[in-house]
ZADREN-769511 format. One record per residue: residue in three letters; x, y, z of N, C-alpha, C, CB in turn. Coordinates in steps of 0.05 Angstrom, whole numbers, plus 5000, padded with zeros to 4 digits. Glycine has a CB too. Example, Ala and Ser with C-alpha at 12.3 -4.5 7.8 and 13.67 -1.06 7.14 Angstrom:
Ala526448865156524649105156526449345156522649115181
Ser525749555142527349795143525850015157528249885114
//
This chain:
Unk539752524403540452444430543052294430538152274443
Unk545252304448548252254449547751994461550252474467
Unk549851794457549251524459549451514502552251304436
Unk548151334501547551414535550051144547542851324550
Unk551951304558553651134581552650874597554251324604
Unk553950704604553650454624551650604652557550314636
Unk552550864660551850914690548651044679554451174712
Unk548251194653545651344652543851124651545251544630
Unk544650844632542350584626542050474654543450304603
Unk544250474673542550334694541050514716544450144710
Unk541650824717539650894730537250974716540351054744
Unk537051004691534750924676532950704686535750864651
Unk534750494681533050234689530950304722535849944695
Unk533450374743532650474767530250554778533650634769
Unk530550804761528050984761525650814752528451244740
Unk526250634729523950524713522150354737525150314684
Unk524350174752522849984773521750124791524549784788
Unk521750354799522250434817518350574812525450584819
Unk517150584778515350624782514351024770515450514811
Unk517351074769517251364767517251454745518951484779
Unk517351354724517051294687516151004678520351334669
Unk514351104656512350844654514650784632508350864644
Unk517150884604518150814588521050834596517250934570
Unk522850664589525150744594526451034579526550524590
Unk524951004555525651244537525251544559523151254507
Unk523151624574522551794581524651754606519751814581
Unk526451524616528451554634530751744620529551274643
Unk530951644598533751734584533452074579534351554551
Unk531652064572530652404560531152524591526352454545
Unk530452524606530352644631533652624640527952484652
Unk534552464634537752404656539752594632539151914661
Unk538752654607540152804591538953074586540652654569
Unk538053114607537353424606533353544589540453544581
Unk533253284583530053374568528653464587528053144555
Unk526153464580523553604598523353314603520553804583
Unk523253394642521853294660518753104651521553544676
Unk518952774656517552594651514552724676519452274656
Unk512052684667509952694690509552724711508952594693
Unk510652364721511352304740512552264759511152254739
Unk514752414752517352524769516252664783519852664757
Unk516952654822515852774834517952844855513652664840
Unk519252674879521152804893523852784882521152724919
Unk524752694860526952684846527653004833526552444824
Unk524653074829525153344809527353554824521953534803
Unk527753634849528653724865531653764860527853594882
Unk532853474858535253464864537553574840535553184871
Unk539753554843541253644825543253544807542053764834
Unk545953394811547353224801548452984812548753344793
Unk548252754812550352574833553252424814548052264851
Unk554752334823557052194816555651934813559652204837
Unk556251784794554351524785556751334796553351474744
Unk558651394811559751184826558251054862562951304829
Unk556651254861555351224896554151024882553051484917
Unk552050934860551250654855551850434866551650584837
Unk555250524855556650274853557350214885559450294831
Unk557950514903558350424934555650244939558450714956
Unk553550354938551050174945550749844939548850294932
Unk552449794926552849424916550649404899552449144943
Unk548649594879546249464869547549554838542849604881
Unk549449664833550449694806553149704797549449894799
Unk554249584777556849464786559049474758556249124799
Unk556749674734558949684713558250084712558049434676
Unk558750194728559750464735560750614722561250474750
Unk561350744705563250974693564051174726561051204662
Unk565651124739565151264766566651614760566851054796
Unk567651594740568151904734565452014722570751964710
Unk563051854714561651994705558852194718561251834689
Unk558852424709556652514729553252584709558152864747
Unk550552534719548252464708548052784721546252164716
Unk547252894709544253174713542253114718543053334692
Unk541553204734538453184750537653004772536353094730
Unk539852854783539552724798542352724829539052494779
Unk542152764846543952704870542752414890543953014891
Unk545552284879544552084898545652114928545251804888
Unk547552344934547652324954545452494973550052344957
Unk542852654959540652564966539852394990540152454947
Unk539852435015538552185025535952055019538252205048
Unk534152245011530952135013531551954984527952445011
Unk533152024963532651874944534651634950532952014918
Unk536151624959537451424969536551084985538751574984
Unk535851295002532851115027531051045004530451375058
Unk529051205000527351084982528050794959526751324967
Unk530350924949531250514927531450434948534850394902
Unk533650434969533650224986532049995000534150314998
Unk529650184999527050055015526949854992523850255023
Unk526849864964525749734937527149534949526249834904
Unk529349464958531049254965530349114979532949284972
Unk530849205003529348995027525748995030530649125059
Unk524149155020521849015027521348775022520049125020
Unk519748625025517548725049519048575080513548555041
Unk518648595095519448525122518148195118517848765148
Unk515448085110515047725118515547695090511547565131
Unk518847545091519347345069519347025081522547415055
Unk519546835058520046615061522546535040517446475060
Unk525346405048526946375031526846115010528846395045
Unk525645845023524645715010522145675009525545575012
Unk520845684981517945714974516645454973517545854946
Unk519245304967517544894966516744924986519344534965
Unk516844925009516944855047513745005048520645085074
Unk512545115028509845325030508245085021509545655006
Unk505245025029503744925011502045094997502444755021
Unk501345034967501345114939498745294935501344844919
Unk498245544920495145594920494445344895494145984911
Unk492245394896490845214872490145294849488745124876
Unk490645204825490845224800486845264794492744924788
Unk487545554781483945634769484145394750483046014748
Unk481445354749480145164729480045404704476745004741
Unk481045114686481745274664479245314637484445124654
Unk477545094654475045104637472445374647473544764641
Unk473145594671472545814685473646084662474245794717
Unk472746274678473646514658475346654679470846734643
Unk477346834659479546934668478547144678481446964651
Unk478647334691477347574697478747804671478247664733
Unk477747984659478648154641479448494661475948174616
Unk481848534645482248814662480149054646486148934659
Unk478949114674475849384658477849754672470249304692
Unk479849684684481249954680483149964697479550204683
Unk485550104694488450214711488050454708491650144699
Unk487550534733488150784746491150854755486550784770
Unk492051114762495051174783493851264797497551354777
Unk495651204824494151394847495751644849493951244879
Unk495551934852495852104866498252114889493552114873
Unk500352304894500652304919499952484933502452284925
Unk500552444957498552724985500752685008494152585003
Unk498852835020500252745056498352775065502652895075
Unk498452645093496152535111497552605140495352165106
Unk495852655160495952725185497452905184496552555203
Unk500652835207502053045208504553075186502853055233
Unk504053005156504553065142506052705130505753335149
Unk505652555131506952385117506452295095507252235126
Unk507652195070506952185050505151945043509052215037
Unk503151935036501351745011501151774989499051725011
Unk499751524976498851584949495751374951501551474922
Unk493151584943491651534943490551304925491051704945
Unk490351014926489950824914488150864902490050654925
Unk485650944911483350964905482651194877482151044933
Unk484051394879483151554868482651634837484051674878
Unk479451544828479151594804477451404794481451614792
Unk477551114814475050964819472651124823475450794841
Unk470151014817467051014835466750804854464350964815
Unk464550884868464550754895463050404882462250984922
Unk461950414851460250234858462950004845456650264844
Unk465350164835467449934830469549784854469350054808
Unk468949954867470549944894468849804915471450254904
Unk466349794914464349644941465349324945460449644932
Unk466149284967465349324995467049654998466649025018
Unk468649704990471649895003471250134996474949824993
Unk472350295006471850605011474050794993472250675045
Unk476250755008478150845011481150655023477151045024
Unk483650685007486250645007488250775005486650524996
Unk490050815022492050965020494850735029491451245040
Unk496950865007500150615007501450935027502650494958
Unk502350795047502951005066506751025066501350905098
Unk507651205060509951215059511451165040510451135073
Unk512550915041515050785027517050935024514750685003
Unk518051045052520551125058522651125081520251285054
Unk524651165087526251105101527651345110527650925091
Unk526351425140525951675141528451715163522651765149
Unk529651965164531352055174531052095207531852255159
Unk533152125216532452095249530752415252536052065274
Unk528852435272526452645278523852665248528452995283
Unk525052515228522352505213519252365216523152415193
Unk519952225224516852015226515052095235516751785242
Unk512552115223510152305226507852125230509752505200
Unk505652125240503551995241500452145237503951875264
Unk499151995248496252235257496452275281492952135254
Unk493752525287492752655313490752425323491052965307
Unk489952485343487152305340485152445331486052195364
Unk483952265326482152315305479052175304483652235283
Unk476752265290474752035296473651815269472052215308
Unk472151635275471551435257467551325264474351175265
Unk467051265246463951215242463551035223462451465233
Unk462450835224460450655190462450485183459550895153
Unk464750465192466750245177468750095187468050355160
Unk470150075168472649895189475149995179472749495187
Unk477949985192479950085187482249865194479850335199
Unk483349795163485649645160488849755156484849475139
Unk490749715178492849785170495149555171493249995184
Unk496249535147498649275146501449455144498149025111
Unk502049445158504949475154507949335144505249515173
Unk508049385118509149195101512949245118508349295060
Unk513249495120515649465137515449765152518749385119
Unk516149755181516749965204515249955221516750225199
Unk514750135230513550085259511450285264515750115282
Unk509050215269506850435278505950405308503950395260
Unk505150505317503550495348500750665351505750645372
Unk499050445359496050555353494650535383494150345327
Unk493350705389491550595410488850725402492450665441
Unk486750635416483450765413482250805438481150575396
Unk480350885440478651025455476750765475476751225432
Unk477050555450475350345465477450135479473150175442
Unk480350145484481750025497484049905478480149845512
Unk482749895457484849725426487549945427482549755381
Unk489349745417492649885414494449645421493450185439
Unk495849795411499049665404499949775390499549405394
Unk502549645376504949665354504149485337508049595364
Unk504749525308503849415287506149475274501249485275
Unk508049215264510949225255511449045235512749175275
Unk512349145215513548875200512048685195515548735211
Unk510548685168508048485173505348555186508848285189
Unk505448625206503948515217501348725209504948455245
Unk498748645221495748835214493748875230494048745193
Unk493649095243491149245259489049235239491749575268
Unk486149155249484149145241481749335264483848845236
Unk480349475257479349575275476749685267480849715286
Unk474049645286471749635272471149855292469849365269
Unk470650115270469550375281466950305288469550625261
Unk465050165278462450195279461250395294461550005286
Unk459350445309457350675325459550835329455550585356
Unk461850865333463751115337466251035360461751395351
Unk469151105348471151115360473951385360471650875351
Unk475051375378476751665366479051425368477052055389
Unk480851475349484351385355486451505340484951085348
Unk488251365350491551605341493751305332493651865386
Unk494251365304496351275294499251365292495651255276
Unk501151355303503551465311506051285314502951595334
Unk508951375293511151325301512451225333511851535292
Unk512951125342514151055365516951275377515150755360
Unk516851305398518451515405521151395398518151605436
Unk522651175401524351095383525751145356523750955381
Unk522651055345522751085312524151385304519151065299
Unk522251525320522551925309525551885318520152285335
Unk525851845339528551875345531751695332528151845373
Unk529751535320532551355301533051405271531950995300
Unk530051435270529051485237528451205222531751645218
Unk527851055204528050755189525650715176528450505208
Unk525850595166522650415156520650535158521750165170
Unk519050675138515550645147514950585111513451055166
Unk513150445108511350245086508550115095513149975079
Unk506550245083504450045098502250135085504050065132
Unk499550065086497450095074495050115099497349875052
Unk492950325086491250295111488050375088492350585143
Unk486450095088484950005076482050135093485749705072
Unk479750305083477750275101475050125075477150625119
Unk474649905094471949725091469549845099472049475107
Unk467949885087464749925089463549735103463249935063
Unk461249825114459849625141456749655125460049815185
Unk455649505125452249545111451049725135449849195106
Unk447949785130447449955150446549845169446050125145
Unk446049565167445549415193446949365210444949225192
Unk450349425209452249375226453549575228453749185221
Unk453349875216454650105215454550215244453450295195
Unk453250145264452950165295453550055306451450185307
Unk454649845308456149635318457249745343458149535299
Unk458249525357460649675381462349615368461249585413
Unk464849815372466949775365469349505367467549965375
Unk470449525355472149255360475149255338469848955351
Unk477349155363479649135347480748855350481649345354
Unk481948805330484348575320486948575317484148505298
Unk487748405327491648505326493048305304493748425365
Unk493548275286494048055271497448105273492448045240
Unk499147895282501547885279503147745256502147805298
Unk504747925242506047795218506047435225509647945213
Unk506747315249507747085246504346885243510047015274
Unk502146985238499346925234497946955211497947045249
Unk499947045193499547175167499046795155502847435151
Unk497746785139498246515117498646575099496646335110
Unk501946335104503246405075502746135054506946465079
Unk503346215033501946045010505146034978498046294998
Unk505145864967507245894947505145804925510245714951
Unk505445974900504145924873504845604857505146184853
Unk503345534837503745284839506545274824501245104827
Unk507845454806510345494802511745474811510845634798
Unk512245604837513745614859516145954855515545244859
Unk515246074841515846324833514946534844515346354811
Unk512246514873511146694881510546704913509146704866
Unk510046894929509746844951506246984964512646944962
Unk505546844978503147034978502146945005500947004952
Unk501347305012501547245041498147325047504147465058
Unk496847075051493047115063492647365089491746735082
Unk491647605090491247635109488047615123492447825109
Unk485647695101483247595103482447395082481447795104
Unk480647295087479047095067481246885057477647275039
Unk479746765037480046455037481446415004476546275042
Unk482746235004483946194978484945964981485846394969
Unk482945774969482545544958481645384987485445444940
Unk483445265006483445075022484645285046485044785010
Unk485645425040487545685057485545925071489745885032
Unk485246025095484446265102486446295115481946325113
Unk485446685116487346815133486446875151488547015126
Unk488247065178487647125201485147245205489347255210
Unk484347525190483447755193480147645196484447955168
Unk478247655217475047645212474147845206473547565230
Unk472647855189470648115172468548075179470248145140
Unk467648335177464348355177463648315152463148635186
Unk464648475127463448475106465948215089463048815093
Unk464548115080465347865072467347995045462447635065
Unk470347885048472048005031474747825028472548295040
Unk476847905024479047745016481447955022478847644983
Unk483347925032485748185025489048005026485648495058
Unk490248075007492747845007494648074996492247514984
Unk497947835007499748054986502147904977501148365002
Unk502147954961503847824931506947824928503047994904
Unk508547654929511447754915511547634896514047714927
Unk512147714863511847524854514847534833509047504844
Unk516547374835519847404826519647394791522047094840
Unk522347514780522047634754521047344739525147794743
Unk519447394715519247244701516247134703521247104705
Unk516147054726513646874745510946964739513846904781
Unk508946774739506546804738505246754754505746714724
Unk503146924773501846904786498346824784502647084794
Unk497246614783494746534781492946514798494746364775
Unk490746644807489246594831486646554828489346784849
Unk484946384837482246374836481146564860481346064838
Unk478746704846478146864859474746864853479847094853
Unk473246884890471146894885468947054866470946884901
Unk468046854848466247024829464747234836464446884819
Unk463147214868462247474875462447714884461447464882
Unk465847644885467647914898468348054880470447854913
Unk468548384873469848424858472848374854469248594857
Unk474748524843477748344841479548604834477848054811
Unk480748724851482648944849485748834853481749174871
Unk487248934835490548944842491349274847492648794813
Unk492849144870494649484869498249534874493249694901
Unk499449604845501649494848503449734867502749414819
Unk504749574893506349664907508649774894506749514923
Unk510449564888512949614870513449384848515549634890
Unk515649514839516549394800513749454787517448934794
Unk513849254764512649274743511649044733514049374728
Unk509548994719507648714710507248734683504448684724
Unk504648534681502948504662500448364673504248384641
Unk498348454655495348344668494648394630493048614704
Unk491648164643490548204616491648084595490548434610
Unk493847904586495247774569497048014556493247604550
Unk498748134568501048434565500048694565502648444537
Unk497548764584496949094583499849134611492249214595
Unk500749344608503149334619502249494646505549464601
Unk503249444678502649644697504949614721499449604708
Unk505749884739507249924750506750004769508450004742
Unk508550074791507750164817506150434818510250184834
Unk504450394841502750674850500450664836504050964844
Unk499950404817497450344797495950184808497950224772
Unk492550224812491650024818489049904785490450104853
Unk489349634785487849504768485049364782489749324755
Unk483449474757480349394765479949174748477849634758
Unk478448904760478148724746475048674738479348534759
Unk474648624707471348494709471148254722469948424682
Unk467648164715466647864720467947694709464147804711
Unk469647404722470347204715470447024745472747254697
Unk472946854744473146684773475746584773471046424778
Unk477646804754480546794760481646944760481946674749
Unk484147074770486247334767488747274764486247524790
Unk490247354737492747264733495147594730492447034702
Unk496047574733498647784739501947624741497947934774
Unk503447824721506447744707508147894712506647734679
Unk510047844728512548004724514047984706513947984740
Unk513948124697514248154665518148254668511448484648
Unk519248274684522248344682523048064668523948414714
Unk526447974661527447864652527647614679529448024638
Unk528347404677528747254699531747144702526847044698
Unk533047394715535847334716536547624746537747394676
Unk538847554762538647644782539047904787539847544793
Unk538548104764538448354759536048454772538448394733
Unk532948324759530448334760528948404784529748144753
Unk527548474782526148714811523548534815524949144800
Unk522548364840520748314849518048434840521248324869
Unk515948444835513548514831511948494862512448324806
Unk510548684874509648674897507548734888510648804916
Unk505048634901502148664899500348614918501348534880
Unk498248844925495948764932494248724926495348814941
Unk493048474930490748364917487948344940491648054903
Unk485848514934483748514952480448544937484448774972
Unk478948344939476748384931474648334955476448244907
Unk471848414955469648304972466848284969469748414991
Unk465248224978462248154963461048554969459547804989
Unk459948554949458948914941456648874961457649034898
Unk456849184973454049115001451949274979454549345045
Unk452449454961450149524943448849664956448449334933
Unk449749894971447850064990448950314982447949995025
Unk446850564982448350874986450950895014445251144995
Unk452251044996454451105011455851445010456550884999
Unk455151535039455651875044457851835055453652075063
Unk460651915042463751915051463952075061465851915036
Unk464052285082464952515095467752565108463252555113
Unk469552555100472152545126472652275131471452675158
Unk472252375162473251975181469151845179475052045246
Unk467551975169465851755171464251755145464151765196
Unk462751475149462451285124459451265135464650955119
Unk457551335118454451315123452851275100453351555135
Unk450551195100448351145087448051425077446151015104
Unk447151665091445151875086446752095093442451865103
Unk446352355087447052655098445852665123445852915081
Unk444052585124442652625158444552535172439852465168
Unk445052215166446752015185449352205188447551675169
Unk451152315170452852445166452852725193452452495135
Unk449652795191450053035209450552975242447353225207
Unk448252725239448952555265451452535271448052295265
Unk452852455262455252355264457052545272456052235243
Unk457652795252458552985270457553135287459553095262
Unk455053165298453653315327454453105352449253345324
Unk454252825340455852675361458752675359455152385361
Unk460152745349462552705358462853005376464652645332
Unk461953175362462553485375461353415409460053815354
Unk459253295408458353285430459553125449456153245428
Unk461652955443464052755457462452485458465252865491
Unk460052395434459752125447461451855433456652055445
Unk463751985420463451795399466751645415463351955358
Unk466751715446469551635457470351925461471751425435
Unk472551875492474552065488476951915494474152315503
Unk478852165495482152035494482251945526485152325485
Unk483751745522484751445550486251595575487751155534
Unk486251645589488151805614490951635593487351675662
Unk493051855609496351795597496351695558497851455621
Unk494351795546494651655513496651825498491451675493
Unk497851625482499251665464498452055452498651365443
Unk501252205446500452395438501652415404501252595459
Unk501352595390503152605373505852735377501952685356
Unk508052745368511152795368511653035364512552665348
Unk509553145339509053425332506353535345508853445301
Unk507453765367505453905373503153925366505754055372
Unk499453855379498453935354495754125366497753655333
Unk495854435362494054525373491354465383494054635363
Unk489554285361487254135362487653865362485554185343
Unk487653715385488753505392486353225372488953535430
Unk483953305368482153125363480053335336480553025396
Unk480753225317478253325301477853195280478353605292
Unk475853235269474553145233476253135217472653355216
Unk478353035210479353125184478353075155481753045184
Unk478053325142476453145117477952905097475453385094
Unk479252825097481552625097483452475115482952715087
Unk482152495137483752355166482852035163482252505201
Unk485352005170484951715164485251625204488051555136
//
């Protein structure tokens, strides 16, 4: 292999934060013509770029700008947008972290929680085609209880007429969390719930006994193009509350609780449950926790975490360490055993090169009940399951609002099952 230029090591590096090669080695092999790394996915596409557009972008600044990399165009927009977003997320910062009061230091005479497995998630598309990556996938349900299902929605920066959402759609047995780490969604339901959910901020919404709703871009958005990043979490309901009436929550980024590590190296933003002396906005049915992390190069992140919850990380973007150096990167989520602490490292260098570590951290008390996943609904039984769809077919489960939100893209069947509809 030929000694690699100033412009191939830093988009090496690039790629590396970025989540899309777990080695830098497997960056270099790829930017010099080797076989294609695994996990290369919309990069594979492209073709060559001038390694001086870096340097236009202000994020790289020792250039060979005559030099040109194979396999990659940065003038590309989607790959372009995409680093970019790595930059500015997340939409709720705080610039000074002293001005935060502190989480609390685990007792050190407690046990650390041990990492019991790292999964990657998958990518897909969802509704009318926007991209995810299935958090979940590869877990069992009894490591994942209270939670069902997660999807990291987007993380991209979409061109004017791109922005895609869902149809409406129906929901049964659970609850449905969406945070929008940055852009703009617009939701409404069947039972009166809706709004815009932007930047921060988190729709919470309890399907219980049955709701139909539509998640969708803003006529703006399609028409400007920008920002979409966000996660949409569904919580399990026991069977005693899986009928519930429905009910929604509007949580606004500026309600979020924010918190600084006792370092002062981290930022962490409460949206349910409690941490230490701290709760967040969000009320649950099923008793749980959901937070999200920045945590700057170098920095250690420490959290006490309830012993009876389980304890999941799921890394958004950059790269860590858990476990005292098992190494993990974006689009990974980590399963934690029994203990009553959770520690996570950004393991980059701590100098102003270094790429933030983003994380979600969500655990909740296990309801320990059978669980029939079908589509949009979440049940005890196959029976319950059949119920569920003879009622929806039959229209009890809600219908659409006079004047409601439609989708952008035509959609022949305005309302159905999707076996993956979120």
């Amino acid at each position: 292999m030929s000694p690699l230029t100033d412009a191939q090591w830093h988009v090496g590096r690039l790629l590396e934060t970025r989540g899309i090669f777990s080695r830098t080695s497997e960056v270099m092999t790829e930017i010099q013509g080797g076989d294609p790394a695994d996990e290369l996915v919309d990069v594979r596409r492209q073709k060559a770029y001038d390694a001086s557009h870096l340097q236009e972008l202000g994020h790289v600044h020792d250039v060979e700008k005559s030099g040109q990399i194979t396999g990659y165009d940065l003038s590309d927009a989607k790959w372009v947008r995409t680093y970019r977003l790595e930059v500015q997320m997340p939409a709720v910062t705080v610039n000074d972290l002293s001005t935060l009061p502190k989480v609390p230091l685990p007792d050190r005479a407690l046990v650390e929680r041990p990492v019991s497995s790292v999964t990657t998630a998958p990518q897909g598309f969802e509704g009318e085609g926007f991209p995810v990556r299935r958090a979940f996938a590869g877990m069992t349900m009894r490591d994942l209880d209270p939670f069902v299902h997660m999807d990291q929605m987007g993380e991209v920066d979409y061109a004017p007429g791109e922005p895609k959402g869902t149809p409406w759609h129906p929901h049964r047995g659970f609850e449905t969390v969406t945070y929008m780490i940055d852009g703009t969604f617009a939701h409404q339901d069947s039972h009166g719930g809706g709004g815009l959910i932007t930047n921060g901020a988190t729709q919470w919404m309890t399907a219980g006994g049955g709701i139909l709703h539509i998640e969708t871009p803003p006529e703006e958005l399609v028409i400007s193009g920008g920002l979409f990043h966000g996660i949409q979490l569904w919580v399990n309901l026991p069977a005693k509350s899986k009928m519930i009436p429905p009910a929604y929550q509007n949580l606004e980024a500026e309600e979020v609780t924010l918190l600084s590590s006792a370092d002062g190296g981290s930022l962490v933003r409460v949206i349910a449950g409690e941490l230490g002396d701290y709760r967040g906005p969000g009320s649950t049915h099923t008793p749980m926790a959901l937070m999200h992390a920045t945590i700057s190069p170098g920095a250690l992140l420490e959290l006490p975490w309830n012993a009876g919850f389980n304890a999941l990380v799921y890394v958004l973007t950059g790269s860590g360490r858990v476990d005292g150096g098992r190494r993990v990167h974006s689009g990974q989520l980590v399963a934690f055993g029994p203990g009553d602490w959770v520690a996570v490292r950004n393991h980059d260098p701590q100098n102003a090169s270094g790429v933030n570590l983003e994380i979600l951290v969500l655990g909740g008390q296990p309801i320990r009940e059978p669980v029939e996943h079908y589509g949009p609904f979440v049940m005890n039984t196959r029976d319950e399951i059949r119920q569920a769809l003879e009622d929806f077919e039959a229209g009890r489960l809600g219908t659409i609002p006079p004047n409601a939100l439609m989708p952008h893209v035509p959609d022949p069947d305005p309302i159905r099952a999707e076996h993956t509809g979120i």
